[in-house]
PyMOL Python script that loads the backbone (N, CA, C, O; Angstrom):
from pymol import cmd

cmd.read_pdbstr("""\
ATOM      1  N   UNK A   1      25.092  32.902  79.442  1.00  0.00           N
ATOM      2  CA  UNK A   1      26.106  32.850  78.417  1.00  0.00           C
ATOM      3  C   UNK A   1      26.223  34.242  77.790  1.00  0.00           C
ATOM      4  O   UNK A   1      25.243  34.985  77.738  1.00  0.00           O
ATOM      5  N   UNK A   2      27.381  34.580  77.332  1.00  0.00           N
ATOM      6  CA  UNK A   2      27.879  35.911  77.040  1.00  0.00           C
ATOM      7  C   UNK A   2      27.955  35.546  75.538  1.00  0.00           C
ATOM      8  O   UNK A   2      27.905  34.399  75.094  1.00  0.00           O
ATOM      9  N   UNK A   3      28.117  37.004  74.616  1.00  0.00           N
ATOM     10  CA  UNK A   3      27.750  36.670  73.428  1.00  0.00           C
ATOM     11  C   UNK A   3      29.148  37.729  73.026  1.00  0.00           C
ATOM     12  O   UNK A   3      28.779  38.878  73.270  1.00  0.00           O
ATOM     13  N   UNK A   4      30.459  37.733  72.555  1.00  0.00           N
ATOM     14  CA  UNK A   4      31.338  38.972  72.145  1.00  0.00           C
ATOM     15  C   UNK A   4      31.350  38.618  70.364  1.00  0.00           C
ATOM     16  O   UNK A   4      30.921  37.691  69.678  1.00  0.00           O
ATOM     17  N   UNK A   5      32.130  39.976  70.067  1.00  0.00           N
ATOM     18  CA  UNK A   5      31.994  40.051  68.845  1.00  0.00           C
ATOM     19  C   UNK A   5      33.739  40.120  68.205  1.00  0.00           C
ATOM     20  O   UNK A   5      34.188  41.250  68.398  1.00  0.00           O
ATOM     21  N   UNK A   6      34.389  39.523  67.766  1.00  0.00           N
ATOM     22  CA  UNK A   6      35.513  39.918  67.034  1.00  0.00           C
ATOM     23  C   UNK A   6      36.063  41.016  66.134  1.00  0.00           C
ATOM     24  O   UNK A   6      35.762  41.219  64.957  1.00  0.00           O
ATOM     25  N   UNK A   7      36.984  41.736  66.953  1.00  0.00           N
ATOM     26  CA  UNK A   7      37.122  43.196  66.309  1.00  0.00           C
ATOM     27  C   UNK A   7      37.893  42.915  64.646  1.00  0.00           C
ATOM     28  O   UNK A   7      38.354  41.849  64.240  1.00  0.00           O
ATOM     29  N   UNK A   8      37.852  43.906  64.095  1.00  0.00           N
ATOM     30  CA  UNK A   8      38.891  43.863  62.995  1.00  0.00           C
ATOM     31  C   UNK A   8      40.284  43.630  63.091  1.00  0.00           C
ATOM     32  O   UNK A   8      40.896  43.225  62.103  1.00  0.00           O
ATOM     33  N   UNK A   9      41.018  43.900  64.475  1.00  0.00           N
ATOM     34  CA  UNK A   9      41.831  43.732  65.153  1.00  0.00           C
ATOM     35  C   UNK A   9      42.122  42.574  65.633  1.00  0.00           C
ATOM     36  O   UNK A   9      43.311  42.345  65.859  1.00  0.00           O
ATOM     37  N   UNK A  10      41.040  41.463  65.937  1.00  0.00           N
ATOM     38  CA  UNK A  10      40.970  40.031  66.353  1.00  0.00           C
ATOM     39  C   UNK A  10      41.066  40.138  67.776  1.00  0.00           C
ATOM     40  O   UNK A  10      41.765  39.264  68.289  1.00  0.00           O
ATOM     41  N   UNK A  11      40.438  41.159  68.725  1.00  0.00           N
ATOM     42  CA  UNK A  11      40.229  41.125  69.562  1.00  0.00           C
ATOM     43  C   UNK A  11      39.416  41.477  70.169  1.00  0.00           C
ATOM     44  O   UNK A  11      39.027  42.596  69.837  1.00  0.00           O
ATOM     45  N   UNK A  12      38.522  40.699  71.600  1.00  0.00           N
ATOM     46  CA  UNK A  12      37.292  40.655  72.276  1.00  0.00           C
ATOM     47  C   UNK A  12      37.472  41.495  73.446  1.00  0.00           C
ATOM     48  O   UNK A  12      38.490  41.941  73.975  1.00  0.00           O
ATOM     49  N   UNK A  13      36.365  41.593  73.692  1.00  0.00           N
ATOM     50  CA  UNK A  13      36.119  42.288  75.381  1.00  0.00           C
ATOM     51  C   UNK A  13      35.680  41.473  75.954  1.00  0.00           C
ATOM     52  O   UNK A  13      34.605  40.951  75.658  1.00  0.00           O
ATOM     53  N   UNK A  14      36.378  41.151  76.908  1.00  0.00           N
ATOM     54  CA  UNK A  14      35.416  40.235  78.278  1.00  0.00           C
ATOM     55  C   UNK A  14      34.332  40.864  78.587  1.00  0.00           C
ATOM     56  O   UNK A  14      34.335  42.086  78.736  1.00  0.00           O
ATOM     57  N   UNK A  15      33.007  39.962  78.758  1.00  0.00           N
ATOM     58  CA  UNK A  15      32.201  40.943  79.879  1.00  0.00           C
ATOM     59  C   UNK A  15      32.113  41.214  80.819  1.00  0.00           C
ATOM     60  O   UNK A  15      32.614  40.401  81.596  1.00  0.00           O
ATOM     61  N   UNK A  16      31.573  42.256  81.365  1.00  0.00           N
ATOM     62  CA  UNK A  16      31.414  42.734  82.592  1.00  0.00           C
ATOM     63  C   UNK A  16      31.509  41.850  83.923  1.00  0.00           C
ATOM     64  O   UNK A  16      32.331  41.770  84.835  1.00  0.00           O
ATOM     65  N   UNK A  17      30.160  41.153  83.588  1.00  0.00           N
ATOM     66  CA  UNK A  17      30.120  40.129  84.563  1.00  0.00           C
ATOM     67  C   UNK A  17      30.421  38.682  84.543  1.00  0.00           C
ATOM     68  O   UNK A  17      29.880  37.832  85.249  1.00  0.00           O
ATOM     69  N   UNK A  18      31.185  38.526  83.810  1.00  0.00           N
ATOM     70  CA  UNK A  18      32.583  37.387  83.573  1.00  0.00           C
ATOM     71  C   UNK A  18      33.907  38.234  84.609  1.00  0.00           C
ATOM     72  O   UNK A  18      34.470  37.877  85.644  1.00  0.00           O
ATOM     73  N   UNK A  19      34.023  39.361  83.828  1.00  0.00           N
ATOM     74  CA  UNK A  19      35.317  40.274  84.944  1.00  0.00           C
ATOM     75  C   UNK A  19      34.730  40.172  86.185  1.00  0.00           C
ATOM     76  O   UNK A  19      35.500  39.771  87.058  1.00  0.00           O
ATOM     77  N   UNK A  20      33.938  40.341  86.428  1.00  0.00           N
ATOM     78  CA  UNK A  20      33.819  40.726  88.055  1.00  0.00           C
ATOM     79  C   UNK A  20      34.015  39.589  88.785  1.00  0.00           C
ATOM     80  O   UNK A  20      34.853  39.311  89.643  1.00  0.00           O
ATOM     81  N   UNK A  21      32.503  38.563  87.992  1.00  0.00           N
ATOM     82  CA  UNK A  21      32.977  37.600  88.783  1.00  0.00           C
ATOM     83  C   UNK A  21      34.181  36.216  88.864  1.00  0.00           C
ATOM     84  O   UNK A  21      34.053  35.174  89.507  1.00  0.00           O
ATOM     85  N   UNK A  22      35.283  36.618  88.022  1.00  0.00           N
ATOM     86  CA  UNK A  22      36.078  36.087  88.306  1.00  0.00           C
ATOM     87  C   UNK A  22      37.385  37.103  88.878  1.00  0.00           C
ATOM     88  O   UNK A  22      38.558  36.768  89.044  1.00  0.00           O
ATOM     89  N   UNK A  23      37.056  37.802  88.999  1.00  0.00           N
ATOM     90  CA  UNK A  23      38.297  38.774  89.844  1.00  0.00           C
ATOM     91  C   UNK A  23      38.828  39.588  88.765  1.00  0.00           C
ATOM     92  O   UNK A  23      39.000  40.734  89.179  1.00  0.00           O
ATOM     93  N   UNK A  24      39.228  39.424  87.286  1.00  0.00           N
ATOM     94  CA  UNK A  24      39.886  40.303  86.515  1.00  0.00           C
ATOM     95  C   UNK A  24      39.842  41.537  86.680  1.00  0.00           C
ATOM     96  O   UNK A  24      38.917  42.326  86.875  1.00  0.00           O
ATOM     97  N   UNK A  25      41.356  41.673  86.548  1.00  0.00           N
ATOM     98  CA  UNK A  25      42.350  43.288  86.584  1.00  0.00           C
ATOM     99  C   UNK A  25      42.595  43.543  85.222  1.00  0.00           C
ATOM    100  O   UNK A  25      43.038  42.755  84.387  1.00  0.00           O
ATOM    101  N   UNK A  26      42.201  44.948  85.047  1.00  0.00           N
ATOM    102  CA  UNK A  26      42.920  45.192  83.697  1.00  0.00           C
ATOM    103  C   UNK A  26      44.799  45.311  83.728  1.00  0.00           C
ATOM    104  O   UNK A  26      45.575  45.956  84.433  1.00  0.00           O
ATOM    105  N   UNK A  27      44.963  44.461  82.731  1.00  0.00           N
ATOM    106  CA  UNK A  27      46.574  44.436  82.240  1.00  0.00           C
ATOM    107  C   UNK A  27      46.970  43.199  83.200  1.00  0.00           C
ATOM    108  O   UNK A  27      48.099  42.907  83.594  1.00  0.00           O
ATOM    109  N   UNK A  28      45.374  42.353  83.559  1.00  0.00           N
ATOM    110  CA  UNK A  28      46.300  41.057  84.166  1.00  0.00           C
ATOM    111  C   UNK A  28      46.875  40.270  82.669  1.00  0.00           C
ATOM    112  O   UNK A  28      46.750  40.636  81.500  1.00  0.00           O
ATOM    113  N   UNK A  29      47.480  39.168  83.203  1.00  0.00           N
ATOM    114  CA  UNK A  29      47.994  37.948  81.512  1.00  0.00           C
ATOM    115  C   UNK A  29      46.305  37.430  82.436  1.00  0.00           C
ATOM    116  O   UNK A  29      45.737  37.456  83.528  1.00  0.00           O
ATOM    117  N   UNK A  30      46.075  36.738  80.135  1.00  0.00           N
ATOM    118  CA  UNK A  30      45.634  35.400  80.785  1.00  0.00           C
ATOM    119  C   UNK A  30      46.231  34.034  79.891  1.00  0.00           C
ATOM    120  O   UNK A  30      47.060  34.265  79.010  1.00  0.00           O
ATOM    121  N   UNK A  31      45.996  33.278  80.025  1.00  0.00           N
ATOM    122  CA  UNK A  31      46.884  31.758  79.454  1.00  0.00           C
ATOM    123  C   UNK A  31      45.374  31.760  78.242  1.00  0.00           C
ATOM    124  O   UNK A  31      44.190  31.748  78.578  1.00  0.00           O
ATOM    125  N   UNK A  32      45.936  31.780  76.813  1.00  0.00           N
ATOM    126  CA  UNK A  32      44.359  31.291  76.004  1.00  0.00           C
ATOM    127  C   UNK A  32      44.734  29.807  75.110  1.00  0.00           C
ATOM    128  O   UNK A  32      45.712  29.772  74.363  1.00  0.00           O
ATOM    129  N   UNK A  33      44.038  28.897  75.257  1.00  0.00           N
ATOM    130  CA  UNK A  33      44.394  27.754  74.903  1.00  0.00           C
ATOM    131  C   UNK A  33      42.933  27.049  73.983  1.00  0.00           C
ATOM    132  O   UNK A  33      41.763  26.910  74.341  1.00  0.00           O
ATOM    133  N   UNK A  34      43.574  26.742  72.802  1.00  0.00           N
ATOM    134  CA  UNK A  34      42.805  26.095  71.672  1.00  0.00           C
ATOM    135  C   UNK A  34      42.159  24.601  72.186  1.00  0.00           C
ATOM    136  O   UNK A  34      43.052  24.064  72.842  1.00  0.00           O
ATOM    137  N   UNK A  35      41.473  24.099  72.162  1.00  0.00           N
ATOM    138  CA  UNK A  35      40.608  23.142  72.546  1.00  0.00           C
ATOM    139  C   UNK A  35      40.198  22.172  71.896  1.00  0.00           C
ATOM    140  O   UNK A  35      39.409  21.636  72.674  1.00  0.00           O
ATOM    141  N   UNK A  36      40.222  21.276  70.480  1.00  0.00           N
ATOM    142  CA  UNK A  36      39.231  21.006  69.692  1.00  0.00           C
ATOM    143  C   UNK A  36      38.862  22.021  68.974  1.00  0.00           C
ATOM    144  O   UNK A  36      39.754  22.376  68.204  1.00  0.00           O
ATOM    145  N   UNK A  37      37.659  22.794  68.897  1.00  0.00           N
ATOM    146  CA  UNK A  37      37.341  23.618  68.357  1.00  0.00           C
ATOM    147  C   UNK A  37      36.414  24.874  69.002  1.00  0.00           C
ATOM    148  O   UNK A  37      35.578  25.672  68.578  1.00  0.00           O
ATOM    149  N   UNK A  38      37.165  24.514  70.469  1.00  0.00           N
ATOM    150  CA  UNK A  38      36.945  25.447  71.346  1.00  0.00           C
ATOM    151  C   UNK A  38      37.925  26.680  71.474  1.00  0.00           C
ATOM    152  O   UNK A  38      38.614  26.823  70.464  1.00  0.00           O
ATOM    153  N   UNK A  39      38.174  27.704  72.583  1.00  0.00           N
ATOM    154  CA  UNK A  39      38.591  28.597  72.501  1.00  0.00           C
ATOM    155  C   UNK A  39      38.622  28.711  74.370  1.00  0.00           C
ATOM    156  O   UNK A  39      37.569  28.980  74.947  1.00  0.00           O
ATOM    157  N   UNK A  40      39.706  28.516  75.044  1.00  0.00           N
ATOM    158  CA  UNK A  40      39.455  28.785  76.716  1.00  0.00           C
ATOM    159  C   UNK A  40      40.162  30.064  77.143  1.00  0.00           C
ATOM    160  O   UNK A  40      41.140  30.301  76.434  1.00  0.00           O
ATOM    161  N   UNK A  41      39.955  30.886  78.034  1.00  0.00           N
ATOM    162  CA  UNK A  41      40.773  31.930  78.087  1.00  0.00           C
ATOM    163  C   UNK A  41      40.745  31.622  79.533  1.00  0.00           C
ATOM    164  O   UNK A  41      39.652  31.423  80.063  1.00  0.00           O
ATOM    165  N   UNK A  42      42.026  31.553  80.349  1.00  0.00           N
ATOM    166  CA  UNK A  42      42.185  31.357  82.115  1.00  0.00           C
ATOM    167  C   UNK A  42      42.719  32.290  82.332  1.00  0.00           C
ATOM    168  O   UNK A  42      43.650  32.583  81.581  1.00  0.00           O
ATOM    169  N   UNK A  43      42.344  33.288  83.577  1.00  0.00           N
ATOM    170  CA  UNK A  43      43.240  33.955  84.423  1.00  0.00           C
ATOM    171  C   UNK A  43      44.562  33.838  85.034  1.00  0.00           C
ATOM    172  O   UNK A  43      44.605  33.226  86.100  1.00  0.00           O
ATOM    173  N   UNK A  44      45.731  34.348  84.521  1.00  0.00           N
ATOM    174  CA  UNK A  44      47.097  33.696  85.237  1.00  0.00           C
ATOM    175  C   UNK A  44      46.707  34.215  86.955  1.00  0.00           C
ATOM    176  O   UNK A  44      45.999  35.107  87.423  1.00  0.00           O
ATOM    177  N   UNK A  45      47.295  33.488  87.352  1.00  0.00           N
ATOM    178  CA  UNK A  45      46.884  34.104  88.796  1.00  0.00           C
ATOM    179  C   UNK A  45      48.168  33.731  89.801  1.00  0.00           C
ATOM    180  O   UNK A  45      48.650  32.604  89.918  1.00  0.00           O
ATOM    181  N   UNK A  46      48.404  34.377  90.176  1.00  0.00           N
ATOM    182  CA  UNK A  46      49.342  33.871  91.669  1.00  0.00           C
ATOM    183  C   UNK A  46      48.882  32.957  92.307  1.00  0.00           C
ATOM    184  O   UNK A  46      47.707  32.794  92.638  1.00  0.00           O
ATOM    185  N   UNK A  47      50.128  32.053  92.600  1.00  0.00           N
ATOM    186  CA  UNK A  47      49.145  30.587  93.742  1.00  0.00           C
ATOM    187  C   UNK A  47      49.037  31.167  94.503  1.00  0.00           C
ATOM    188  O   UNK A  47      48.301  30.370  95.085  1.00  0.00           O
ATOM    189  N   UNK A  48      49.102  32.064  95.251  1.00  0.00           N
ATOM    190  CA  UNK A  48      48.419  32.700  96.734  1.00  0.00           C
ATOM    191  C   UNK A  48      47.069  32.858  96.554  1.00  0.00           C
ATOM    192  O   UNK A  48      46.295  32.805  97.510  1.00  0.00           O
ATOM    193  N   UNK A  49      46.672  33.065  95.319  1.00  0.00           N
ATOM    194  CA  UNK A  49      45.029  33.985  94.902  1.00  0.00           C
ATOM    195  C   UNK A  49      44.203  32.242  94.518  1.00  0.00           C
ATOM    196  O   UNK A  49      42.973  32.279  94.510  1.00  0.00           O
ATOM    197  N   UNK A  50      44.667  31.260  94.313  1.00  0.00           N
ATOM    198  CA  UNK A  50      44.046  30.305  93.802  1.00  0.00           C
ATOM    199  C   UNK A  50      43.435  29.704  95.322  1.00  0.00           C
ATOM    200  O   UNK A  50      42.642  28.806  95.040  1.00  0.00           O
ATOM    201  N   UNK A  51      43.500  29.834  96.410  1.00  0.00           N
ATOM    202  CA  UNK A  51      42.561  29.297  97.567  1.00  0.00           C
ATOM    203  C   UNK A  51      41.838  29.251  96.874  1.00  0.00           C
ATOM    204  O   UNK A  51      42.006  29.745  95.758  1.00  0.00           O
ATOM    205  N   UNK A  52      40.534  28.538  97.289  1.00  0.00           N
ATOM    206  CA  UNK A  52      39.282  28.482  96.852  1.00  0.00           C
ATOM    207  C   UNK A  52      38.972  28.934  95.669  1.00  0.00           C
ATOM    208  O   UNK A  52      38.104  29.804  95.745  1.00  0.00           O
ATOM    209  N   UNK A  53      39.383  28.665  94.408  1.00  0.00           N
ATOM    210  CA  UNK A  53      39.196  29.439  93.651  1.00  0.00           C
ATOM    211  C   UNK A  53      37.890  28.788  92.778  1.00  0.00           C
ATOM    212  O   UNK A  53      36.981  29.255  92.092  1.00  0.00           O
ATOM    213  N   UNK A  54      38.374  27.296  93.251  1.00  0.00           N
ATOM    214  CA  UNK A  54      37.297  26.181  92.132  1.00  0.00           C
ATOM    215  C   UNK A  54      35.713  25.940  93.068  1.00  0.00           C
ATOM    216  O   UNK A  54      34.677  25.562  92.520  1.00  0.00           O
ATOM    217  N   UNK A  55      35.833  26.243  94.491  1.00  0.00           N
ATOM    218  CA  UNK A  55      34.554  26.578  94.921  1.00  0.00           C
ATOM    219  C   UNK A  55      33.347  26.684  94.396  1.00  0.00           C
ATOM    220  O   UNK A  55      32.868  27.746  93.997  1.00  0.00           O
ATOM    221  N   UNK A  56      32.709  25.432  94.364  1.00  0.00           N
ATOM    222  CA  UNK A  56      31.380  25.234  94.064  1.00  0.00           C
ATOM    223  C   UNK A  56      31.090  25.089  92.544  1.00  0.00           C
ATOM    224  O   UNK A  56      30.081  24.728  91.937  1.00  0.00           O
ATOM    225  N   UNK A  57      32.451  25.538  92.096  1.00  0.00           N
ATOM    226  CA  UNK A  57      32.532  24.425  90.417  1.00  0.00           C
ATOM    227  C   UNK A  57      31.679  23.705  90.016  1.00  0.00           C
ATOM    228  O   UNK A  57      31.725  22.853  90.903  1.00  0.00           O
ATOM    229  N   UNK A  58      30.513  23.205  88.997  1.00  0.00           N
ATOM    230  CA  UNK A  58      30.200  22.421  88.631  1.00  0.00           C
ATOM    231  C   UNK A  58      30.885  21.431  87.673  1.00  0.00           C
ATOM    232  O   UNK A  58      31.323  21.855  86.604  1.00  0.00           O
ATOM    233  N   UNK A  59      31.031  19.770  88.099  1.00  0.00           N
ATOM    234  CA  UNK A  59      32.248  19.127  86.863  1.00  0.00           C
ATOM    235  C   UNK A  59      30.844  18.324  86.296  1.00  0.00           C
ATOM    236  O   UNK A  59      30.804  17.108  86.484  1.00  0.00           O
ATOM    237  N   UNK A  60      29.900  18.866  85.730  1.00  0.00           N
ATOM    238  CA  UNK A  60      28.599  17.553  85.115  1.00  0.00           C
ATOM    239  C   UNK A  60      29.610  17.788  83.764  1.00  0.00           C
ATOM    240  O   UNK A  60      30.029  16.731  83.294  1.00  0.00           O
ATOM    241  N   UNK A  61      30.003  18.877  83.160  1.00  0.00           N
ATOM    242  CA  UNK A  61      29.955  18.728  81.583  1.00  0.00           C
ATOM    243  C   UNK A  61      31.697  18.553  81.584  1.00  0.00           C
ATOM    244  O   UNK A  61      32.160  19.103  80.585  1.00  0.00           O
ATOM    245  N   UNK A  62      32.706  17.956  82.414  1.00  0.00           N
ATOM    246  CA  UNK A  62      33.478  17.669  82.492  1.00  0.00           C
ATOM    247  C   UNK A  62      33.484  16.517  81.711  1.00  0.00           C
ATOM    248  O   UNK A  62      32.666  15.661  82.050  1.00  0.00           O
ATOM    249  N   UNK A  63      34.374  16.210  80.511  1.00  0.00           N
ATOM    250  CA  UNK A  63      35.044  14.591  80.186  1.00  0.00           C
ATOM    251  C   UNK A  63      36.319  14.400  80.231  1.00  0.00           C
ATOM    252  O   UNK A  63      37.271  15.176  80.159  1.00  0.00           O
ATOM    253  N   UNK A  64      36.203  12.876  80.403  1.00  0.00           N
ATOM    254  CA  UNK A  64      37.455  12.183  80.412  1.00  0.00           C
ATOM    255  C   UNK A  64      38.315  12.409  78.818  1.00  0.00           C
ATOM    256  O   UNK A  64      37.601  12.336  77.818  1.00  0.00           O
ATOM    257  N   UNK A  65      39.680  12.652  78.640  1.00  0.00           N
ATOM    258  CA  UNK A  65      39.970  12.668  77.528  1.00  0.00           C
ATOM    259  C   UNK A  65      39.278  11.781  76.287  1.00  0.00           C
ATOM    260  O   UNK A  65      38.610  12.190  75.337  1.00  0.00           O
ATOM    261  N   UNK A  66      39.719  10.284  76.674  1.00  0.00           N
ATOM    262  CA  UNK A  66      39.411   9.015  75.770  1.00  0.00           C
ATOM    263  C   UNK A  66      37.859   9.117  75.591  1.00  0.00           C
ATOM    264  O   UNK A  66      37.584   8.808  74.432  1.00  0.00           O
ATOM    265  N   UNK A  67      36.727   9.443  76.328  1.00  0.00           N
ATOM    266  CA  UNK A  67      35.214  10.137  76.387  1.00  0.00           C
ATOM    267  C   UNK A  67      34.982  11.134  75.269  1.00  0.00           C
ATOM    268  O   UNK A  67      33.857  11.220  74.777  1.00  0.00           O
ATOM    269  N   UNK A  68      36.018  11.923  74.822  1.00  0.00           N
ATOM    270  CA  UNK A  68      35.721  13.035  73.961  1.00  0.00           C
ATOM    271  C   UNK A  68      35.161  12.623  72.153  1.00  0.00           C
ATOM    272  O   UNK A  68      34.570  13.331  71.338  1.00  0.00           O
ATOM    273  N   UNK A  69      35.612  11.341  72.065  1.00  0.00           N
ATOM    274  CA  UNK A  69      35.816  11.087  70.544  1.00  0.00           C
ATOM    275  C   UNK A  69      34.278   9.878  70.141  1.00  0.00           C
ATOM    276  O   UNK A  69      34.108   9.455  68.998  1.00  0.00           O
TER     277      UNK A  69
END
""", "prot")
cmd.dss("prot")
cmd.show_as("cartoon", "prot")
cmd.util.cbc("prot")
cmd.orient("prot")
């Protein structure tokens, strides 16, 4: 787990090895979406680049919507 800090600006740095290993380009978009009281940030990506992208995914801490409450 990665630990960032919020600038005065309200903005983070990905880390290193979050970028790498998900492919990030600087000046790609990404989609950032509020959660509950989470925070998700996804890579926009071309469907050409999404092959395999979910490869070896773990879904244990996956829930069902109606599961959440």
């Amino acid at each position: 787990m990665a630990q960032v800090k919020v600038s005065s600006k309200y903005q983070v740095v990905i880390p290193r090895e979050i970028r790498e290993s998900l492919k990030i380009r600087k000046g790609q978009n990404m989609v950032m979406l509020a959660i509950g009281n989470r925070i998700e940030m996804v890579p926009d990506r071309d469907i050409s680049e999404l092959k395999g992208f979910l490869k070896g995914m773990s879904t244990d801490n996956i829930q069902e919507e109606e599961d959440r409450f």
